[in-house]
C-alpha positions in Angstrom: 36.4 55.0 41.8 35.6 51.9 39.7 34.6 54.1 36.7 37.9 56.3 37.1 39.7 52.7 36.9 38.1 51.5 33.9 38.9 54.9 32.2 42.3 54.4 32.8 42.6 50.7 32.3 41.1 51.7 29.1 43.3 54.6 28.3 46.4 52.1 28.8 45.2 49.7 26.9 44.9 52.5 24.0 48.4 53.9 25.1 49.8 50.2 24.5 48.3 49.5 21.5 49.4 53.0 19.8 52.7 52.1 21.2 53.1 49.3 19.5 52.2 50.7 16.4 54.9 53.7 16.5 57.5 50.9 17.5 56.0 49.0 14.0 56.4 52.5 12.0 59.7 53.2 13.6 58.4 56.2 14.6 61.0 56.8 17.6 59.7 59.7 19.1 56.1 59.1 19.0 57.1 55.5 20.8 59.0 57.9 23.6 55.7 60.1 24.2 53.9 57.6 24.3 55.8 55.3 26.4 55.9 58.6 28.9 52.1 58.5 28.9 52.0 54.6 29.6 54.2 54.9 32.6 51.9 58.1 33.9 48.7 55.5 33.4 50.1 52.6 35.7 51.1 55.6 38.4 47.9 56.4 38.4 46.9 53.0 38.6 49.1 52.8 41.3 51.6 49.3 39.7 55.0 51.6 40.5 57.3 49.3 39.6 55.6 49.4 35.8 55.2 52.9 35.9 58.9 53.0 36.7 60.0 50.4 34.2 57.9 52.8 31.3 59.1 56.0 32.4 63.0 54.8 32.5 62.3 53.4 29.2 60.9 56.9 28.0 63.5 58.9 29.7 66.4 56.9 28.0 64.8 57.2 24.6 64.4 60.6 24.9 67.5 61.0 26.3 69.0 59.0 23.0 67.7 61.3 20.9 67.5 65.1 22.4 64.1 65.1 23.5 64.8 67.0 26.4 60.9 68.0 27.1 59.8 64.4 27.2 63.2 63.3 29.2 61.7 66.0 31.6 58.3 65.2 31.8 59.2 61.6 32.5 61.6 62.6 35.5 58.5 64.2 36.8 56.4 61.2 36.9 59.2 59.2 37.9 59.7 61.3 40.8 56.1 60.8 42.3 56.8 57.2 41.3 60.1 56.6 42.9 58.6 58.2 45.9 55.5 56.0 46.1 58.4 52.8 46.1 60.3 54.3 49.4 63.0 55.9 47.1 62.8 59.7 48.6 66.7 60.7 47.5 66.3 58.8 44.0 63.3 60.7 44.1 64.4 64.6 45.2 67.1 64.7 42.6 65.0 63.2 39.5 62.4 65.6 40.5 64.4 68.5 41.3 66.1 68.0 37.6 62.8 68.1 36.2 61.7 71.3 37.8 65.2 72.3 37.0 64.7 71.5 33.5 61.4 72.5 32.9 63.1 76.3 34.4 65.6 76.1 31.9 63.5 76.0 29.0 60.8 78.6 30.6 57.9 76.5 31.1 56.8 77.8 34.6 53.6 75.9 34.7 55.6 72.3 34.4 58.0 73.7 36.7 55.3 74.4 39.5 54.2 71.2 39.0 57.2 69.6 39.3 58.0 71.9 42.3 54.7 71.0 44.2 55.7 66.8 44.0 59.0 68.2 45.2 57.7 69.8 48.0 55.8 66.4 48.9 58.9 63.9 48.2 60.8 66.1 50.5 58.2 66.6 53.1 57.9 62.4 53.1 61.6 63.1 53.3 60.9 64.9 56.4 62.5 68.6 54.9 59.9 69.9 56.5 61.6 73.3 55.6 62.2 72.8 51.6 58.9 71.2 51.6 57.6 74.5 52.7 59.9 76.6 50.6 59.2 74.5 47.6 55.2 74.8 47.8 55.1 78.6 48.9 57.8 79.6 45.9 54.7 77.9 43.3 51.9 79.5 45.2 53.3 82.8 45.1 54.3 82.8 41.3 52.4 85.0 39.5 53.3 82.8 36.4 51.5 79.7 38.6 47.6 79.2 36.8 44.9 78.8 39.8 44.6 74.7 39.5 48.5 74.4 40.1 48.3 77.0 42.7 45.9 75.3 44.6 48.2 72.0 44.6 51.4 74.6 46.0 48.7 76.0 48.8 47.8 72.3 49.9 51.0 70.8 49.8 52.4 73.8 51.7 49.7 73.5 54.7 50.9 69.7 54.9 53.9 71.4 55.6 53.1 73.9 57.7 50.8 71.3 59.8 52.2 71.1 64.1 52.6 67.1 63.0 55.3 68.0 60.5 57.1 70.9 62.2 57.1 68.1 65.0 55.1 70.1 67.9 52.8 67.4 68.3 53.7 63.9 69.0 
């Protein structure tokens, strides 16, 4: 666990400094994708309310400048995010127009995975039902590659556990 935090204290501190230097080179987008990638690094290093902070940054630069891909790939981390602060509605609709998005523009492996942190924000949500529906529609996608399959089978027993469809107290 130590080593996989140093990685990614490392990785932000890389993320940060090429960050900076698109911002100095006015490169715009680069800045966004990056800034994207900064907030994914403090998820992971579970500070929320940073991660939050880069990927609302990201998405509004994006959004600023029709990048529509990295608007949707930052809704997808800010979903997980917003659901690790409490914030399950804030949470459902940013990750449902992610999966939504990611649909739209036929990238069925992004919208798996923005389906299978659906399925969890809306089984913390207690939907135990969507949760279900969520998870099972990725698992069953023929379009879904084995890794993100294996995320739509575990969220979906979650789901399907007697704790969740509330037969056991």
């Amino acid at each position: 666990i130590q080593v996989r935090r140093r990685a990614l204290e490392e990785a932000l501190a890389h993320h940060l400094a090429a960050l900076a230097s698109f911002e100095r080179a006015g490169d715009l987008r680069g800045a966004c994708q990056t800034q994207s990638n900064v907030g994914f690094i403090h998820a992971q290093l579970g500070d929320f309310v940073l991660a939050e902070h880069a990927l609302r940054r990201a998405h509004e630069g994006a959004q600023r400048m029709g990048l529509w891909t990295i608007v949707a790939l930052a809704d997808h981390n800010l979903g997980g995010v917003l659901a690790a602060l409490g914030r399950l509605e804030e949470a459902r609709a940013v990750e449902h127009s992610a999966a939504e998005a990611f649909r739209a523009s036929g990238d069925p492996r992004l919208e798996g995975s923005s389906r299978v942190y659906l399925s969890r924000i809306l089984l913390a949500a207690g939907d135990v039902a969507g949760a279900e529906a969520d998870a099972r529609r990725v698992a069953e996608s023929p379009a879904s590659p084995a890794p993100l399959r294996a995320g739509a089978l575990a969220a979906r027993a979650l789901a399907l556990q007697p704790r969740a469809r509330g037969a056991v107290p």
